[in-house]
Structure formats: structure tokens, C-alpha cells
C-alpha positions as CSV (number, residue, x, y, z in Angstrom):
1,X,89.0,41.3,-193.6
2,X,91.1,41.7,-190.6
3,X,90.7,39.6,-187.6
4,X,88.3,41.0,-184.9
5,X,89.9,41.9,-181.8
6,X,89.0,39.8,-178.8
7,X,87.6,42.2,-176.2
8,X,89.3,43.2,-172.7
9,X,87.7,41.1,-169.7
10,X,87.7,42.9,-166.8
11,X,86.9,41.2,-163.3
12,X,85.2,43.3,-160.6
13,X,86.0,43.0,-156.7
14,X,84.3,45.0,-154.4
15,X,81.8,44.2,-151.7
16,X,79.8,47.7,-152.4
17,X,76.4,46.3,-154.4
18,X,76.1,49.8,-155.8
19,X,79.7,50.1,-157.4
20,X,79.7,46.2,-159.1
21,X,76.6,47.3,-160.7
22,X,77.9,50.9,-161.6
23,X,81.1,49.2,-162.9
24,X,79.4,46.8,-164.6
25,X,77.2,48.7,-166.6
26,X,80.2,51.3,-167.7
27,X,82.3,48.5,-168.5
28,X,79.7,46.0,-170.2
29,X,78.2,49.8,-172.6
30,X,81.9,49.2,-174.3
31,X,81.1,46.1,-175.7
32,X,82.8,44.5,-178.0
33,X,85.2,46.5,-177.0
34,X,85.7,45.2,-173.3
35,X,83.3,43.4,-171.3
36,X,82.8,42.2,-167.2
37,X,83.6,38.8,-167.0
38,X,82.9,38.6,-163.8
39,X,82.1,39.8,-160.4
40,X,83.1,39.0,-156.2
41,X,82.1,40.2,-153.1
42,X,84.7,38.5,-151.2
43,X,88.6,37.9,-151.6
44,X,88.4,34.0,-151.3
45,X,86.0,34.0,-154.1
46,X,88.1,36.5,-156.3
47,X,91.1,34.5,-156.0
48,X,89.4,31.3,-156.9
49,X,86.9,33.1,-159.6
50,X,90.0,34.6,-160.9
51,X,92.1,31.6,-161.3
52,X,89.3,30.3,-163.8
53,X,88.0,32.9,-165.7
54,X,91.5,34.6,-165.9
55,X,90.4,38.1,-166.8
56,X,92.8,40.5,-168.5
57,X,92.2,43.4,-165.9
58,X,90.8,43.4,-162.3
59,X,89.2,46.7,-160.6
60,X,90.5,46.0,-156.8
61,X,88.3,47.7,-154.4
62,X,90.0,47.9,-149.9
63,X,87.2,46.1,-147.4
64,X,87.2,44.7,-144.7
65,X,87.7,40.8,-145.6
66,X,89.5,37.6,-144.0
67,X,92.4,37.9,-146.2
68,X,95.0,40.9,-146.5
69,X,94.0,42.7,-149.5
70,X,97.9,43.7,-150.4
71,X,99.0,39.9,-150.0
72,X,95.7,39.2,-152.4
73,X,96.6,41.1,-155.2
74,X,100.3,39.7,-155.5
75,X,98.7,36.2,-155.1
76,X,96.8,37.7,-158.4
77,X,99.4,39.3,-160.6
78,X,102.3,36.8,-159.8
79,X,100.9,33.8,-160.1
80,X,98.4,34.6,-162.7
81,X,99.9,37.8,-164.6
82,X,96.8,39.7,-164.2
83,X,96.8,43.6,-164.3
84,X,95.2,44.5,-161.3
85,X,93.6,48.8,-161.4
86,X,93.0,49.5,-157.4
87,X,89.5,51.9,-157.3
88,X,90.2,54.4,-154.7
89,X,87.3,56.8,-153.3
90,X,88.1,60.3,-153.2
91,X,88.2,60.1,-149.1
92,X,89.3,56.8,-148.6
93,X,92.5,55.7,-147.3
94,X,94.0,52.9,-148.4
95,X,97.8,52.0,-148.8
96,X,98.3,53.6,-152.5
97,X,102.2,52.8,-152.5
98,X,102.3,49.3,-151.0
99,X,99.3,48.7,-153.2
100,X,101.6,49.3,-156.3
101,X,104.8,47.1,-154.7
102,X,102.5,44.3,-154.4
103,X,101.7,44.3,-158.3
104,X,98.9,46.8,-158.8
105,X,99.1,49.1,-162.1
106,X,97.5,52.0,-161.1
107,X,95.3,53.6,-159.0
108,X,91.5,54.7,-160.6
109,X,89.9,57.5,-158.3
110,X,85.8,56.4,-158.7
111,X,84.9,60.3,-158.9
112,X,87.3,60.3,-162.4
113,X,85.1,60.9,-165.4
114,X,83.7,57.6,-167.2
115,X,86.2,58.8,-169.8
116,X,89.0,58.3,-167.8
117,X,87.7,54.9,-166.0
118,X,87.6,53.4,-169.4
119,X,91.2,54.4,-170.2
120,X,92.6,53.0,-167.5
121,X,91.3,49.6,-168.5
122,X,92.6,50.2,-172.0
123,X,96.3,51.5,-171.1
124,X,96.8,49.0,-168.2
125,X,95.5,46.2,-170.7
126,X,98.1,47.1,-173.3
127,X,100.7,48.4,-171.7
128,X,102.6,45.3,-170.2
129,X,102.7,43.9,-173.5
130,X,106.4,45.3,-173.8
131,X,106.0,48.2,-172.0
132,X,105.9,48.2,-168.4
133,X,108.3,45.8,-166.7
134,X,110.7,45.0,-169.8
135,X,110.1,48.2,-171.7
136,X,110.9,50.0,-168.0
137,X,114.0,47.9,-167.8
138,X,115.1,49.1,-171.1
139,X,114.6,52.9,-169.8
140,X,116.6,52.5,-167.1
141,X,119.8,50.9,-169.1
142,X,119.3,53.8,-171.6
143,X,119.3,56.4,-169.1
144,X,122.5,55.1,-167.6
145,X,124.2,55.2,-171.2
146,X,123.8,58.9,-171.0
147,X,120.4,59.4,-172.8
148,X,118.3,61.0,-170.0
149,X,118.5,64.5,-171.3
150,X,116.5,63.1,-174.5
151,X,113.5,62.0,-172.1
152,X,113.7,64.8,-170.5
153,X,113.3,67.1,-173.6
154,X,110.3,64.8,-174.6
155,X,108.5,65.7,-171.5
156,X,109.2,69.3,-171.7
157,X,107.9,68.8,-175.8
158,X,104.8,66.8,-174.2
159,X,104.4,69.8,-171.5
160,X,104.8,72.6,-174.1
161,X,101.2,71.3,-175.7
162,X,99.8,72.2,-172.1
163,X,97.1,75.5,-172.8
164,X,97.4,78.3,-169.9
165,X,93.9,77.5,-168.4
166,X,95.3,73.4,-168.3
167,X,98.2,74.8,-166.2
168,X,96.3,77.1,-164.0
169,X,93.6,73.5,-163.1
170,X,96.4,71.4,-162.4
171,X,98.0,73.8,-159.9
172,X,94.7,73.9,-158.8
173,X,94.4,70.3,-157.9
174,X,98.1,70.1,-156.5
175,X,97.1,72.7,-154.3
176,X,94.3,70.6,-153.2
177,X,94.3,67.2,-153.8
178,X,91.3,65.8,-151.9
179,X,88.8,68.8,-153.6
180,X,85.9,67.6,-155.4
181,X,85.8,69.0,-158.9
182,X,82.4,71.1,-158.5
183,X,84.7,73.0,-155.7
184,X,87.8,73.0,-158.0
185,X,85.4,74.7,-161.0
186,X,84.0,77.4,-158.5
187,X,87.7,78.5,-157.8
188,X,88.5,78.7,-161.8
189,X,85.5,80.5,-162.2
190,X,84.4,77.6,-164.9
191,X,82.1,75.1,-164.8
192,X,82.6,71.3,-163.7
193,X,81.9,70.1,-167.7
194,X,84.8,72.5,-168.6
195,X,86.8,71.0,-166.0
196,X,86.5,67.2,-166.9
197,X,87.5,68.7,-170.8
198,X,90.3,70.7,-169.6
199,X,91.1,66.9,-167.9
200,X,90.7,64.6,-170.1
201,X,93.1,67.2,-172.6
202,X,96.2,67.2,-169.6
203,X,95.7,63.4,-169.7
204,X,95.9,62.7,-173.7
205,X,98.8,65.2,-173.5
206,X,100.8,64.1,-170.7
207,X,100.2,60.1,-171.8
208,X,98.5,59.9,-167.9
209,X,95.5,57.4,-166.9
210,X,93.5,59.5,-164.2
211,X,93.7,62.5,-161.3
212,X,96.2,60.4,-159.0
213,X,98.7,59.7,-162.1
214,X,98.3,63.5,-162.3
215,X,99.4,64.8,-158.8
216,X,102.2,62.5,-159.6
217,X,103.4,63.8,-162.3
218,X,103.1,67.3,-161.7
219,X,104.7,67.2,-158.4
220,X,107.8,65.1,-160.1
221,X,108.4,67.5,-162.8
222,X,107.2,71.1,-160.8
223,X,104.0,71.9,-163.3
224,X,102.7,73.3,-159.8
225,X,105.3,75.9,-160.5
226,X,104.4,76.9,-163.9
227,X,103.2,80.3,-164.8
């Protein structure tokens, strides 16, 4: 009988009561699958609650604090390796890019289906296990030896899989970034379900975490275009 697999632990900071406890109880329903190790309302106290629990993920939530949130999560992912996941609200403003050049993996928006929440965790857990620093390294040497019209191809192949109505939402989203999916079904004429389906299919197609990995990609590669 095979080993069991240890499950992800995932570290909350946030100083919102409401979204620890919302977090907590999507995270800790995936058991034994991935579990909340634990919780801080404070940067001081995530640092030194981090340094001993040493979770595998962190969701990193912007407030107001003593500390520099930015200079926080590279203390976090450089000297302890952890993969930090910023949650972004769909209004708030918060350094996205800086955010990522200080050691963050992504970006989670908190109105992305559960679905997508719990993705995240999982690709951002696994990922760095050869994949994003060393296995990006190695992308960038193969591109320069003359290989960058093969990942090109495998993004059109991974494109091609996209349906007509999965093209039509992600222009609509481009379009309008900030719009709240109820608002984005009443322009497609479909309900907000058949929207979080339609999302959750671009995302297992495209190999993408959430929304913001979306805009992203589409804008890099012209989907916004497509007819």
C-alpha cells in the first residue's frame, strides 16, 4: 500500500476576522488533502508564526500594519522558501507586480470560485518542485537555442481546445476587468453558474490558476482578438 501523502499546510494572514474564518473553513473541508496550519492578524506575528510552523503555502492579504507588506513577503520566501498566494479583492488596489518581484506566486482574486481558490494552493504547492525558478531557467536556454516556435505551437494546440462561447467570456472579461461575474453573465445572456463552468474549463485548458492569470494571458497572446 502506497505511502499517504502528507497534506499541503497553508498559513493564513489577513487582519479581516470574516476572510480567516472563510479561508479556513474552505481550506480545512479538503482535508487530508490540505489543511490551515495556522492563522495571523498582524505581520510581526506572521513572520515569527511562520518561521515555526513553516507552512507549505501562505494566502497574503495588503493592511494597514507596522511593517511593509512587500519587504514581508521576501523576508518569507527567501529566507524560508515558502510560496506565498497574495488574495486580492476584486476592488482593491494593491501593488500586483512588485508583489510578484518580491517572491509572491500568484495572485488569488477572493470573488474566484472555491474551485479555483483551492487550485491555486495545489499548483503553487507543486509547482516549484522543478518547475518554476529552475524549470523557468531551463525555458529560457531552450528558447534561445532556437525552440520557441515549438512553445508557441503548444499554446496555439492548448488554445485550439478553447469552445466559441469560452472565447466570447474571455473577451468579455478583457474588456472589463474589474466586472463582477453576475454583470459579465447578463452581457452573455447566461447565467453566473454557466459562467464559473465556462471558467473553470479556460483554466484546465490554458494550464491557468485564477481570473488575474487570465487577463494575463489573454492579453499576451491576443485571445481578446479571437473570433
Amino acid at each position: 500500500m502506497p505511502p499517504l501523502r502528507k497534506p499541503i499546510r497553508v498559513m493564513l494572514i489577513d487582519c479581516r476576522p470574516l476572510v480567516l474564518r472563510g479561508l479556513h473553513d474552505l481550506i480545512n473541508a479538503r482535508k487530508p488533502q490540505m489543511e490551515v496550519s495556522g492563522q495571523a492578524t498582524t505581520y510581526t506575528h506572521a513572520l515569527d508564526l511562520a518561521d515555526q510552523l513553516r507552512p507549505h503555502v501562505i494566502f497574503f492579504s495588503f493592511f494597514p500594519d507596522a511593517l511593509n507588506p512587500l519587504a514581508v513577503i521576501t523576508q518569507l520566501t527567501r529566507s524560508t522558501g515558502i510560496k506565498v498566494l497574495v488574495l486580492k479583492g476584486l476592488y482593491e488596489v494593491i501593488p500586483a507586480t512588485q508583489a510578484m518581484e518580491a517572491g509572491a506566486r500568484g495572485i488569488v482574486l477572493a470573488e474566484d470560485p472555491t474551485e479555483s481558490i483551492i487550485l491555486a494552493i495545489i499548483k503553487v504547492h507543486h509547482r516549484d518542485t522543478g518547475l518554476n525558478r529552475a524549470w523557468t531557467g531551463g525555458l529560457c536556454d531552450y528558447a534561445a537555442s532556437g525552440h520557441t516556435a515549438l512553445k508557441h505551437n503548444l499554446e496555439l494546440e492548448k488554445q485550439s481546445r478553447l469552445t466559441l462561447r469560452e472565447r466570447e467570456l474571455i473577451r468579455a472579461i478583457v474588456g472589463e476587468p474589474s466586472a463582477k461575474y453576475m454583470s459579465i453573465a447578463g452581457s452573455l445572456g447566461i447565467s453566473e453558474h454557466t459562467v464559473h463552468n465556462h471558467l473553470s474549463n479556460i483554466y484546465q485548458k490554458l494550464d491557468l490558476i485564477n481570473r488575474t492569470d487570465l487577463l494575463m494571458y489573454a492579453i499576451k497572446h491576443g485571445l481578446f482578438d479571437s473570433k
